[in-house]
C-alpha positions as CSV (number, residue, x, y, z in Angstrom):
1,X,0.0,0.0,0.0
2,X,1.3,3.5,-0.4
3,X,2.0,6.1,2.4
4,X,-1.1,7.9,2.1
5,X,-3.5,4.9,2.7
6,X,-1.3,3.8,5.0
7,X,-1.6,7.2,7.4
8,X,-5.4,7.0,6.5
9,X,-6.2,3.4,7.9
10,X,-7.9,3.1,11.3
11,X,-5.4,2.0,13.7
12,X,-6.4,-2.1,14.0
13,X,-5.6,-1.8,10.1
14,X,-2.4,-0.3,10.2
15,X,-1.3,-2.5,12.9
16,X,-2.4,-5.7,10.8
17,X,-0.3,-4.1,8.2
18,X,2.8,-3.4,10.6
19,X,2.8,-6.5,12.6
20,X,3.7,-9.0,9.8
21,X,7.2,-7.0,9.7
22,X,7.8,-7.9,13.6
23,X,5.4,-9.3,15.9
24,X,6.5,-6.7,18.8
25,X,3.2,-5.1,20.2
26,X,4.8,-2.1,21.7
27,X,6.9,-2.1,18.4
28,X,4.1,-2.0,16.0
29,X,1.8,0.0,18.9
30,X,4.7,3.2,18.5
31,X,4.8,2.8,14.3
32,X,1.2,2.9,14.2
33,X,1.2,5.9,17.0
34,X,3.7,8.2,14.7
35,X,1.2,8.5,11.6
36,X,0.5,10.6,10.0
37,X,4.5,10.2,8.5
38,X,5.0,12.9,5.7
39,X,7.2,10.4,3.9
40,X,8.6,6.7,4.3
41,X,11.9,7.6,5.6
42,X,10.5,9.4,8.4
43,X,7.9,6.1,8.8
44,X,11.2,3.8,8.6
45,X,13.1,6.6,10.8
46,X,10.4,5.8,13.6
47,X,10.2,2.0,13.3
48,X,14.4,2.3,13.3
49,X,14.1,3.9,16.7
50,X,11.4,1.7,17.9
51,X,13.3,-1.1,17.7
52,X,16.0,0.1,18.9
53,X,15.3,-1.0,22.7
54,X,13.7,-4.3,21.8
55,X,14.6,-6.9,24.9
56,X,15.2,-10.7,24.3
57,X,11.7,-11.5,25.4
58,X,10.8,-9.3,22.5
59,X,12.7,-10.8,20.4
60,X,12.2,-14.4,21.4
61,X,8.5,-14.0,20.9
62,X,9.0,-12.6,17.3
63,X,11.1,-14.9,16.3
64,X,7.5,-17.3,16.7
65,X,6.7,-16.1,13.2
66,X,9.9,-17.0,11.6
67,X,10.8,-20.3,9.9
68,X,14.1,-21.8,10.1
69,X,16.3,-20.8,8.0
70,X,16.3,-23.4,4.7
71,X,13.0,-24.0,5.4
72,X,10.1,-22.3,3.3
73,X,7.3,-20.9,5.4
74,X,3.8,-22.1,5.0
75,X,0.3,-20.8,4.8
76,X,-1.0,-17.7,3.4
77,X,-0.1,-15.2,6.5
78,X,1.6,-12.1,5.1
79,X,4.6,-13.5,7.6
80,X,4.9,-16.4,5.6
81,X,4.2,-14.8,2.2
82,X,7.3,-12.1,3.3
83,X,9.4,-15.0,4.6
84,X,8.8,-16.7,0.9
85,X,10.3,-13.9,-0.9
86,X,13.2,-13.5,1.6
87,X,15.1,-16.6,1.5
88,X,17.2,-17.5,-1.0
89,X,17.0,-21.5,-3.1
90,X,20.0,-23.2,-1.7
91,X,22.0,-26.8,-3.8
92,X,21.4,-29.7,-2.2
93,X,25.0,-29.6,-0.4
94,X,24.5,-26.3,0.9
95,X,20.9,-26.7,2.0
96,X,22.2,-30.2,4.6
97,X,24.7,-27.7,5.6
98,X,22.5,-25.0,6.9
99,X,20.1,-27.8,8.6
100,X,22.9,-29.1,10.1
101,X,23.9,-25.6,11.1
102,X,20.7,-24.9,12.3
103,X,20.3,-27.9,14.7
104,X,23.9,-26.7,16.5
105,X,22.9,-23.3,16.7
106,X,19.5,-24.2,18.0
107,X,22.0,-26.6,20.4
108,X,23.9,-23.7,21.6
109,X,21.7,-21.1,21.8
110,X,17.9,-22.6,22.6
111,X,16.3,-20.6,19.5
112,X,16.3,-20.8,15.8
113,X,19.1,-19.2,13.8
114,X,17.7,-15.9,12.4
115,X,19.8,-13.9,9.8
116,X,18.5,-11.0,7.0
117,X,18.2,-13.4,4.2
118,X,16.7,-11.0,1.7
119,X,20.0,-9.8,-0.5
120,X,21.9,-12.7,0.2
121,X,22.8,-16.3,-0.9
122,X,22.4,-19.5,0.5
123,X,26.5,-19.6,0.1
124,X,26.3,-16.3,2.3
125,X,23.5,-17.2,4.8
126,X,25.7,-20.6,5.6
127,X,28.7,-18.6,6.1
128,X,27.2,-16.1,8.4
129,X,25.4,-19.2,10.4
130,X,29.2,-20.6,11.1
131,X,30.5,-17.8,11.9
132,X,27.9,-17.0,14.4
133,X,28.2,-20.1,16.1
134,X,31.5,-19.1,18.4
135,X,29.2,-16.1,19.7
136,X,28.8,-16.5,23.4
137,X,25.2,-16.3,24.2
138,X,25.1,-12.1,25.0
139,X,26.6,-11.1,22.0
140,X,24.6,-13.6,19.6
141,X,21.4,-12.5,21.8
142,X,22.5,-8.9,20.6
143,X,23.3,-10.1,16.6
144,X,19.7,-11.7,16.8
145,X,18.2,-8.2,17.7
146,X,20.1,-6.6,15.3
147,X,19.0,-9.3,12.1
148,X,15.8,-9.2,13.1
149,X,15.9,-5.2,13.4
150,X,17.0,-5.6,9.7
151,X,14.4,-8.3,9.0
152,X,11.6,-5.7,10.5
153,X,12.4,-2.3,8.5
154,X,13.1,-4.0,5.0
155,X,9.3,-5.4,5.3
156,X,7.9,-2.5,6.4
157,X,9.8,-0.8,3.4
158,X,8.1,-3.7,1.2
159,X,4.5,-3.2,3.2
160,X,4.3,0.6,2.1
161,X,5.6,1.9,-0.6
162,X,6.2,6.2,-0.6
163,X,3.2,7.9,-2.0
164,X,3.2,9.5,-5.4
165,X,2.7,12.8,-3.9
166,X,3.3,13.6,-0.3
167,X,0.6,14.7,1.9
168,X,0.9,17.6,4.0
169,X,1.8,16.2,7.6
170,X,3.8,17.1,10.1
171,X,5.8,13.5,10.6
């Protein structure tokens, strides 16, 4: 949707449009709270700084909506269609590697691997996933936040595209 009906929606809407991006209530609660937004950067600006306090309870509970990496999402949520568009097609080799990455990571850390897949390869998402596994369990708690801080403004980006001509807010 663009910006304008996005500022115009009455606020359940806009949160069903928001929350796909990251299941965070007080998240989507302050994105929604900031319209009317006079363009999408000051709409991303907002969600940036939004996130920027997320806890790990946040985060654990957002990463509910999120398949394993490798693995396609299913059903017809606009999480899963978002997640569909994200993740790279990985060769057979690769794909064993990542699912046996995955099962040490979920190991180590007790939660699924999460990484910004949109832009990147399956060659690139494996590398990151081994690299990540030396983390202690602080600073991986903190690269988590950080992907899925990622994750959260490139669908929002996707969710509302700038309007063709700007309205006159203050935002």
């Amino acid at each position: 949707m663009d910006l304008a009906t996005f500022n115009a929606l009455p606020p359940a809407a806009a949160a069903a449009a928001v929350r796909p991006c990251a299941d965070i209530g007080h998240w989507v609660d302050d994105v929604v709270a900031g319209r009317p937004y006079r363009c999408r950067d000051s709409l991303l600006l907002r969600a940036m700084r939004a996130a920027a306090d997320w806890t790990a309870a946040d985060v654990d509970a957002a990463l509910a909506h999120h398949p394993r990496i490798g693995e396609r999402a299913s059903g017809d949520s606009a999480e899963a269609r978002l997640s569909r568009t994200e993740q790279p097609t990985a060769a057979e080799a690769t794909a064993a590697r990542i699912a046996d990455g995955n099962a040490a990571y979920e190991a180590k850390f007790g939660r699924i691997f999460l990484v910004r897949a949109a832009g990147r390869t399956a060659e690139d998402i494996l590398a990151n996933l081994t690299e990540r596994l030396v983390n202690d369990p602080a600073t991986e708690a903190l690269v988590t936040a950080e992907q899925l801080r990622q994750i959260a403004l490139l669908r929002l980006e996707t969710v509302v595209e700038e309007s063709a001509a700007p309205a006159d807010v203050t935002s």
